[in-house]
C-alpha positions, 0 to 999 in steps of 0.5 A: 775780809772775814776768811782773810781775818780767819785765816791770820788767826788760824795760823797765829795759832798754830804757830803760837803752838808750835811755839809752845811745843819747842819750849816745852820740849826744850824744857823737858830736855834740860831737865833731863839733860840735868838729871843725867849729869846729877846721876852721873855725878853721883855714880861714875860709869866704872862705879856702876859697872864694878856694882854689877860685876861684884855681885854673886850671880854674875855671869861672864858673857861667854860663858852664856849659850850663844842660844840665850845671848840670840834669843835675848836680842831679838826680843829685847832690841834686834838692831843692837850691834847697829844702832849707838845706844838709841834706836830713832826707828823704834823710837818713832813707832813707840811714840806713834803708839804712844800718841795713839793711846795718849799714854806712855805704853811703848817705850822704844828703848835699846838694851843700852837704854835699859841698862842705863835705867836699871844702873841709875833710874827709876822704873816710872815711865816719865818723859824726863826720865826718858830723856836722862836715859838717853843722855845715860845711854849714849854715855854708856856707849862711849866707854863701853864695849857692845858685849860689855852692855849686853854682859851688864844688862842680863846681869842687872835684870829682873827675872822674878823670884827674887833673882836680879842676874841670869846666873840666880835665874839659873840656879832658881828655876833650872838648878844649873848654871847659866852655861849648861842651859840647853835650847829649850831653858835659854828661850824660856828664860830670855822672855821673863823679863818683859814681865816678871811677875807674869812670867815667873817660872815658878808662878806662871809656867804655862804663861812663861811657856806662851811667851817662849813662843813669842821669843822663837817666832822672833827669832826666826824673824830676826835672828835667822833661826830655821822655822823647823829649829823653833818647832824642835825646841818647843817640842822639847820636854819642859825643865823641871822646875 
């Protein structure tokens, strides 16, 4: 009598809990479901896409190297032209890395996603927040083009030093624009933004350098880049800066 009674209360409790993580998630989704459509409201799509085009350091995509448009997806999101907005692959690994940790360490987000945070959210990792990205970024795929949201995104991120756009990156660290950058300055800039102020080409040169290491062994994982094309590039002489 006693395991059965056990037993009746182990399983009470678990779906007691069940329940209370349904109602918690649903919760969070309305919240910010509801955050979504107040940011959306306030700032339509076409809005938010001229602020970005308006800006002085824009960049058209084409006339970025195609090394560089390469390089920035296979660090920043390799299944871009596949998913629609929202990865559910690497969701799943960032949030088991997430659970792992008992922190918000690994976000799992697409450029699409980033996009949509950089338009019309915060940079504070919250699960609500989170929430409204996705509703933003499924958003964003439904009245734009895939290379309209890679345009968008380089053109509407940090890069340190002051620069907000691939284009003042350019000028900043290069003194050139973005279309005569060469092999060696398009892998370098392309791994900046994971962490600005780590990676700032003026500041931290040799940790900058560390990371373009990461971003052509990525590159050659994802992007099909020959090994001995990835040797060639890092031998390249530094850009002055």
């Amino acid at each position: 009598m006693k395991k059965k009674r056990c037993g009746k209360i182990i399983r009470r409790t678990l779906l007691a809990l069940v329940l209370l993580c349904v109602c918690a998630s649903g919760a969070l989704t309305l919240r910010g479901y509801s955050l979504y459509t107040g940011a959306l409201a306030a700032k339509p799509v076409s809005k938010a896409v001229k602020e970005v085009r308006d800006q002085p350091g824009f960049t058209p995509l084409e006339d970025l190297p195609e090394t560089y448009a390469q390089a920035v997806l296979a660090v920043e999101d390799h299944r871009f032209y596949e998913h629609g907005g929202v990865d559910f692959l690497a969701i799943g690994r960032a949030a088991l890395h997430d659970l792992q940790a008992m922190a918000l360490v690994e976000g799992g987000s697409t450029i699409t996603q980033q996009l949509a945070k950089n338009l019309y959210f915060t940079q504070e990792k919250e699960f609500t927040r989170k929430i409204a990205e996705v509703f933003m970024a499924w958003k964003l795929e439904s009245q734009l083009a895939k290379d309209e949201i890679l345009e968008l995104y380089v053109n509407s991120i940090y890069f340190g030093s002051g620069c907000y756009t691939v284009g003042d990156a350019c000028r900043e660290y290069f003194d050139k624009e973005p279309a005569q950058m060469d092999d060696y300055e398009a892998t370098l800039l392309a791994g900046v933004p994971n962490a600005p102020s780590v990676y700032d080409l003026n500041e931290n040169p040799g940790l900058a350098r560390q990371r373009q290491k990461q971003v052509l062994g990525l590159m050659v994982k994802h992007a099909g880049l020959d090994p001995s094309q990835a040797e060639d590039i890092l031998a390249c002489a530094a850009p002055a800066a």
